[in-house]
N, C-alpha and C positions, 0 to 999 in steps of 0.2 A: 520422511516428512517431519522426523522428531515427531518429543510428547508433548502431549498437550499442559498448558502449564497452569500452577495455580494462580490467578492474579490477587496480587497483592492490595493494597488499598492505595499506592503509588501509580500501579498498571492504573486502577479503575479512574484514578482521576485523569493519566493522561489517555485511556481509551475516550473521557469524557469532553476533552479538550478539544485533540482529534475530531472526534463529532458535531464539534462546534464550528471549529473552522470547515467541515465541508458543507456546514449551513452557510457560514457569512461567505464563502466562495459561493455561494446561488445569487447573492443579493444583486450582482450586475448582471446578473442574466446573459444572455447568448452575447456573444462577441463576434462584430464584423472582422474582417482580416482579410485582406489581398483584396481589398476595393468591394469587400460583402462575396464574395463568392463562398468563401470557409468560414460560416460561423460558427465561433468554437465557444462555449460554456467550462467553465474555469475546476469546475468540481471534480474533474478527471485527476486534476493536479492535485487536489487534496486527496486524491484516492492513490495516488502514486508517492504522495509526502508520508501517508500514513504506513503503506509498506515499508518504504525504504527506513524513516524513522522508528518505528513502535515492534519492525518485524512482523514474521509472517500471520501469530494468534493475536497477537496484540491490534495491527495494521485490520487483520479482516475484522476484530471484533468492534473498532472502532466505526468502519463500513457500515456494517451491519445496524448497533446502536444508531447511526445516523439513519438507517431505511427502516427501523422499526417506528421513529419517529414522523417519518412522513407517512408509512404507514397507516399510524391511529389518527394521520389528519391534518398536522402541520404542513403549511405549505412553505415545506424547505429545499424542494428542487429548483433547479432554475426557469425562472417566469412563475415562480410562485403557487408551481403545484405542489400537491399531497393528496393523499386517502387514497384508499382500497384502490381505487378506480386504475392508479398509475399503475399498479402491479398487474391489471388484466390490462392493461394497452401497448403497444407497440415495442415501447422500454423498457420493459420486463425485461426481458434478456441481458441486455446492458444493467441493468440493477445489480441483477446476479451475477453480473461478470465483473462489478466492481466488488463484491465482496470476495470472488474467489480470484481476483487478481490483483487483489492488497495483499494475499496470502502467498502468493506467487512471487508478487515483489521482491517481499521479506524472505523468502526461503534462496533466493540468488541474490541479493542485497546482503545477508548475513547468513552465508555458509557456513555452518557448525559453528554459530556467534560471533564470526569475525568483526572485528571491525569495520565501516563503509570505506570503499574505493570509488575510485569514479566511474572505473569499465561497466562495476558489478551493476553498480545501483544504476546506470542509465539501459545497461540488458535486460534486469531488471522492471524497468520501467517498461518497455520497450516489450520485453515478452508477455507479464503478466498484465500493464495500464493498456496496451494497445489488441497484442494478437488473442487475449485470453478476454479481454472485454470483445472486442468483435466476433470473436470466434461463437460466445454465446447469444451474443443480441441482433447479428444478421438473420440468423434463422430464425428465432423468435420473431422478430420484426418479419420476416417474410410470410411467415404459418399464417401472423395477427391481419396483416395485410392486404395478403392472398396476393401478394406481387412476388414474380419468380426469384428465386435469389437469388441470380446472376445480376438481376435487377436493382436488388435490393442493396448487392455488394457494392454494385456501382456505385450508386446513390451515397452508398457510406462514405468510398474512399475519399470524398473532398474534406472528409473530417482528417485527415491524418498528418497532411502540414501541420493545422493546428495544434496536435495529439504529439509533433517529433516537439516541436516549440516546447509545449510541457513536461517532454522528455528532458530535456536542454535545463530546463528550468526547477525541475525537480533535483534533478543530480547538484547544479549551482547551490540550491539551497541547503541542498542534504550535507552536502561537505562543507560548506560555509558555518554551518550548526553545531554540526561533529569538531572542529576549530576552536569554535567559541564557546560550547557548554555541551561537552559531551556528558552530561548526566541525563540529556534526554533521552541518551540510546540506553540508559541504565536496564538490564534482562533483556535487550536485545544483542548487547555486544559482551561476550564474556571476558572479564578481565584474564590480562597476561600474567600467566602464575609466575610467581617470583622463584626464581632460579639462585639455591645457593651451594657453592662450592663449596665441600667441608676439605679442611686443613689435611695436610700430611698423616698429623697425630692423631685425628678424629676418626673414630670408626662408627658403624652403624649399632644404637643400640643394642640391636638383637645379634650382632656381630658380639661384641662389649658382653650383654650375657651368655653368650657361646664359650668366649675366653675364660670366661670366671665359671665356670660349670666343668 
């Protein structure tokens, strides 16, 4: 899972960034699709921009910053809630699933710092935005409910058209970014060490002291 890293005061702005944009992604609120049957809410996709972009400490800490915020009150979820109250209702689960699958993201989005692909970051998306959020907020949503969780599952999957779309849309953007201003992947994509050939006549220092000793 690698170490945990120190953030810099570069990290802290774009973790703060990050957190912004998964507030202004609440402002439309639920989204109809396929004639209203899948309405999908856009915040997923900044939970999935912030892995793939920021990596796995960076992406979860971003998450996080933004639910401490609705936490103490802001009403920055989509349809304009916030405060305590959301953390004991039904979405809890999904809460915690976004923060622990922005980290998910990031850790098969940038495998020992690689640079983004488009396999990685949309598996990615796909394992930690989708199976690692539902994975914690079906049963949570079923306990809070008390409806069976087969029930519950059911109930869910009409989100997941919505959920591939964002999939789709996260990778588009994540590589379109990496293209045009790859310093936002800066500590999440470890530069390529610079490879140099030494000459015929060149030896290795400690070679060079070897010789003359």
């Amino acid at each position: 899972m690698g170490t945990r890293p120190n953030f810099s005061i570069r990290d802290i702005t774009r973790i703060a960034v990050f957190a912004a944009i998964l507030a202004v992604l609440g402002i439309p609120g639920a989204i109809p699709v396929f004639g209203g049957a899948v309405p999908i809410t856009a915040q997923t996709l900044g939970v999935m921009l912030a892995g793939a972009i920021l990596g796995a400490w960076r992406g979860a800490a971003a998450v996080a910053a933004f639910e401490v915020l609705v936490l103490v009150g802001l009403p920055l979820l989509s349809g304009g809630r916030g405060g305590i109250a959301v953390f004991a209702g039904p979405s809890v689960g999904y809460l915690i699933g976004w923060i622990i699958g922005a980290f998910v993201i990031g850790l098969i989005a940038h495998p020992g710092n690689r640079k983004p692909s488009w396999w990685r970051t949309a598996v990615g998306c796909v394992v930690g935005g989708i199976v690692v959020v539902y994975a914690l907020g079906i049963p949570f949503q079923s306990l809070i409910t008390g409806l069976p969780l087969a029930q519950t599952a059911l109930s869910s999957a009409v989100f997941v058209p919505g959920d591939i779309v964002k999939v789709v849309v996260a990778t588009i953007v994540t590589l379109a970014l990496w293209r045009a201003y790859p310093r936002a992947f800066e500590q999440s994509v470890r530069p390529t060490p610079e490879i140099r050939v030494a000459s015929h006549d060149e030896a290795p220092v400690a070679e060079r002291g070897a010789r003359i000793e």
